[in-house]
C-alpha positions in Angstrom: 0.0 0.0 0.0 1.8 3.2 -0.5 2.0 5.8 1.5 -0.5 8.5 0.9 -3.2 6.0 1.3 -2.1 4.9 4.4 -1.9 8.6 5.9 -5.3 8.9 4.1 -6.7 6.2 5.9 -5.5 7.4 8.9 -6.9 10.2 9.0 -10.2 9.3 7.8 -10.5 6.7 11.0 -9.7 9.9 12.8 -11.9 12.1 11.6 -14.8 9.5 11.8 -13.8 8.7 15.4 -13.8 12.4 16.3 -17.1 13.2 14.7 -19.1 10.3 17.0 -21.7 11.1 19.2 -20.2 12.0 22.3 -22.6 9.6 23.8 -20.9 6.5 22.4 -17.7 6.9 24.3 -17.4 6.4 27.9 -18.0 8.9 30.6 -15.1 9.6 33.5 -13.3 12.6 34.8 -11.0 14.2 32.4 -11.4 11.7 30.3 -12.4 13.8 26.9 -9.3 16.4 27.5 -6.9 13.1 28.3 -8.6 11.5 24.6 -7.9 14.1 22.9 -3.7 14.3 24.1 -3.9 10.6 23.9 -5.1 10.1 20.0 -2.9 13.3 18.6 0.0 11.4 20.6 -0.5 8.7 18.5 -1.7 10.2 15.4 1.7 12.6 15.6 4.0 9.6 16.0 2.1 7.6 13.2 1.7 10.3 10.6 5.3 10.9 11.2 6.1 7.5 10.6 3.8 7.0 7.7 4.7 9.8 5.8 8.5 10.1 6.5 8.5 14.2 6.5 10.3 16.6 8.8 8.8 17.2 12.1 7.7 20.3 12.0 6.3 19.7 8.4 4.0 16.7 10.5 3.6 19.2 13.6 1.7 21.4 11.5 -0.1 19.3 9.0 -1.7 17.7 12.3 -2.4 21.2 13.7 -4.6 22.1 10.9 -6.1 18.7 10.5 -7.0 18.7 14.0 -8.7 22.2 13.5 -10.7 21.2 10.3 -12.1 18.3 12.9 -13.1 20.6 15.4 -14.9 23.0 13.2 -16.9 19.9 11.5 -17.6 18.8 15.0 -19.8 21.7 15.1 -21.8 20.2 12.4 -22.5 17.1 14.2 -23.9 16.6 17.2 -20.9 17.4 19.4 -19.6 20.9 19.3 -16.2 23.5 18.8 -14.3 23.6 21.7 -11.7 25.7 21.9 -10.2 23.8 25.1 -10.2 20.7 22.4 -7.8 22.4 20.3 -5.2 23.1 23.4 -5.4 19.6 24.0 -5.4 18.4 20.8 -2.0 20.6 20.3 -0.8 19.6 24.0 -0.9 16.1 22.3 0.6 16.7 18.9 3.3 18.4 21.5 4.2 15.5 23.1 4.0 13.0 20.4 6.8 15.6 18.3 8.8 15.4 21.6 8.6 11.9 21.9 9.9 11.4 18.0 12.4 13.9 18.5 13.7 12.4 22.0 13.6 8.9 19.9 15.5 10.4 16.5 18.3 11.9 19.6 18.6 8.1 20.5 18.6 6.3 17.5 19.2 7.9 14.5 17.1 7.9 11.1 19.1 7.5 8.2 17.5 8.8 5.0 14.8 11.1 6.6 13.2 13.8 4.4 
């Protein structure tokens, strides 16, 4: 599968995800600002590793995806928050930290 699908896929399941009911996921304290660090985490780190770009190419890419979600939320059911997009950056945040920290300890060769 080459790559562009795969990131295209990707970030279809996230956008679908993100534009659920509210409803369907569970309920618990801090648990919607704690989803939304947790899935950019992991959406930062496998973007970055799907698409092979520089970081701060990824960093922002995800920034603006993550916005475009947030004003379609406001379409659906659920609505714009802008506490959602502070979390969804604290997230992207930590995930380019994380890749960076990694790329200190072990080197990629051939990186874009």
């Amino acid at each position: 599968m080459k790559k562009p699908l795969i990131s295209i896929f990707i970030i279809t399941i996230y956008i679908l995800i993100m534009l659920l009911p509210r409803k369907w996921f569970f309920n618990f304290q801090w648990g919607d600002n704690i989803g939304h660090i947790f899935i950019l985490y992991i959406l930062t780190i496998v973007l970055f590793h799907v698409l092979k770009k520089k970081l701060i190419f990824n960093f922002f890419f995800i920034i603006l995806i993550s916005t475009i979600v947030e004003i379609m939320q406001s379409f659906t059911s659920r609505n714009f928050s802008n506490y959602d997009l502070l979390y969804n950056i604290l997230g992207i945040l930590l995930g380019s930290i994380s890749i960076y920290l990694f790329n200190l300890i072990n080197p990629v060769k051939n990186t874009k």
